[in-house]
Structure formats: structure tokens, C-alpha cells
C-alpha positions in Angstrom: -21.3 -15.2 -8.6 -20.1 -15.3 -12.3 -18.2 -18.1 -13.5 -15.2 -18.6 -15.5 -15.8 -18.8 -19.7 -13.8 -21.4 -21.2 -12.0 -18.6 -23.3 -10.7 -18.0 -19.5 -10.0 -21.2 -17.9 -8.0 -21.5 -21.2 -6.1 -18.3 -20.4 -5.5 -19.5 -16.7 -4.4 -22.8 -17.7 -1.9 -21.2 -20.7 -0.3 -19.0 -17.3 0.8 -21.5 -15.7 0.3 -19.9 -12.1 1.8 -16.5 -13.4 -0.6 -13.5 -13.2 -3.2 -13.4 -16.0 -4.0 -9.7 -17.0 -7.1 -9.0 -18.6 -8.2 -6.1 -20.3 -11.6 -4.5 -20.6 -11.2 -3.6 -24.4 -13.9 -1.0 -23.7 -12.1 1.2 -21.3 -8.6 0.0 -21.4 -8.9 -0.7 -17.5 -6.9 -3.9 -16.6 -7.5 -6.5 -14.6 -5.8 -9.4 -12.5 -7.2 -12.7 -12.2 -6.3 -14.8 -9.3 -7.3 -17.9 -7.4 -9.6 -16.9 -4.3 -7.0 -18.4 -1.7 -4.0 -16.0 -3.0 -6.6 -13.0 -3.3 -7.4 -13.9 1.0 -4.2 -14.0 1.9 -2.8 -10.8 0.0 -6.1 -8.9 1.6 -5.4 -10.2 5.1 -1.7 -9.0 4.8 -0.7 -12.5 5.3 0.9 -13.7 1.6 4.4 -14.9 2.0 6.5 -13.2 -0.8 10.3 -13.7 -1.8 11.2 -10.2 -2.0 13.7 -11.7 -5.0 10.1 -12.5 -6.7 10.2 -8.3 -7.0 13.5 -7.7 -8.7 12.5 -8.0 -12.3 9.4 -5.6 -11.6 11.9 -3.3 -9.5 14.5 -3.1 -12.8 11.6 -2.8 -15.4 10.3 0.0 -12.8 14.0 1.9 -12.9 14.8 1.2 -16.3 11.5 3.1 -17.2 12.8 6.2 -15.3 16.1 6.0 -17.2 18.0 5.0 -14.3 20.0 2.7 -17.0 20.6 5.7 -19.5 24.3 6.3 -19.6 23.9 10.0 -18.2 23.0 7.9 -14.7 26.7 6.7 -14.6 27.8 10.4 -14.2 25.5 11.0 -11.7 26.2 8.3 -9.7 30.1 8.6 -9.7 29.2 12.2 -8.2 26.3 11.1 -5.8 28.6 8.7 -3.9 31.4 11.4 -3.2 
């Protein structure tokens, strides 16, 4: 098993429990680092999330497909008829 570089624990410590992205500057693949624990209980379908923990990923998500472009308020006085 590999162990942390300081470079790192550094990283980890400066995240403060968010997730630490890392990026292989080779082939631009990212990665996430994450304590074992969390890592178990997100494979065995057990990790408790606040679905409000997913709103600001949700809004980044639709504001990348335009859904805040002004064009949307047209379309959504029309949808809802």
C-alpha cells in the first residue's frame, strides 16, 4: 500500500474535510482523495447524505446547461401552461 507524501497530508489538512481533487498532470484524469471509512460506506451504499449537501452541485450542474439564461424564463412561462 502507498502512503500519503507530505505534499498530500498538507493538501488534506488545507481541505478541511472537503473533497481534495487531484490531478494526474500527465493525462488530465482527476482524482478524489478520501478517508478509507467514507470510501466503505459510499461502496456499501450505506453513506448518510443531506440531499441539501447536493444543491450547489445541482445549480452549478443547471447553470452549465443554461438553465439560468434569460431565454429559460420564456420557456418556462410556456411550459407550465
Amino acid at each position: 500500500m502507498a502512503t500519503l507524501t507530505t505534499e498530500q497530508r498538507t493538501l488534506l489538512q488545507q481541505a478541511g474535510g472537503e473533497v481534495l481533487r487531484l490531478t494526474d498532470p500527465d493525462t488530465n484524469q482527476q482524482y478524489v482523495l478520501l478517508r478509507a471509512e467514507v470510501y466503505e460506506q459510499l461502496r456499501s451504499g450505506q453513506a448518510e447524505l443531506d440531499p441539501h449537501e447536493l444543491y450547489p452541485a445541482l445549480h452549478r450542474a443547471l447553470e452549465d446547461e443554461g438553465w439560468d439564461e434569460p431565454q429559460m424564463d420564456e420557456y418556462n412561462r410556456t411550459a407550465t401552461r
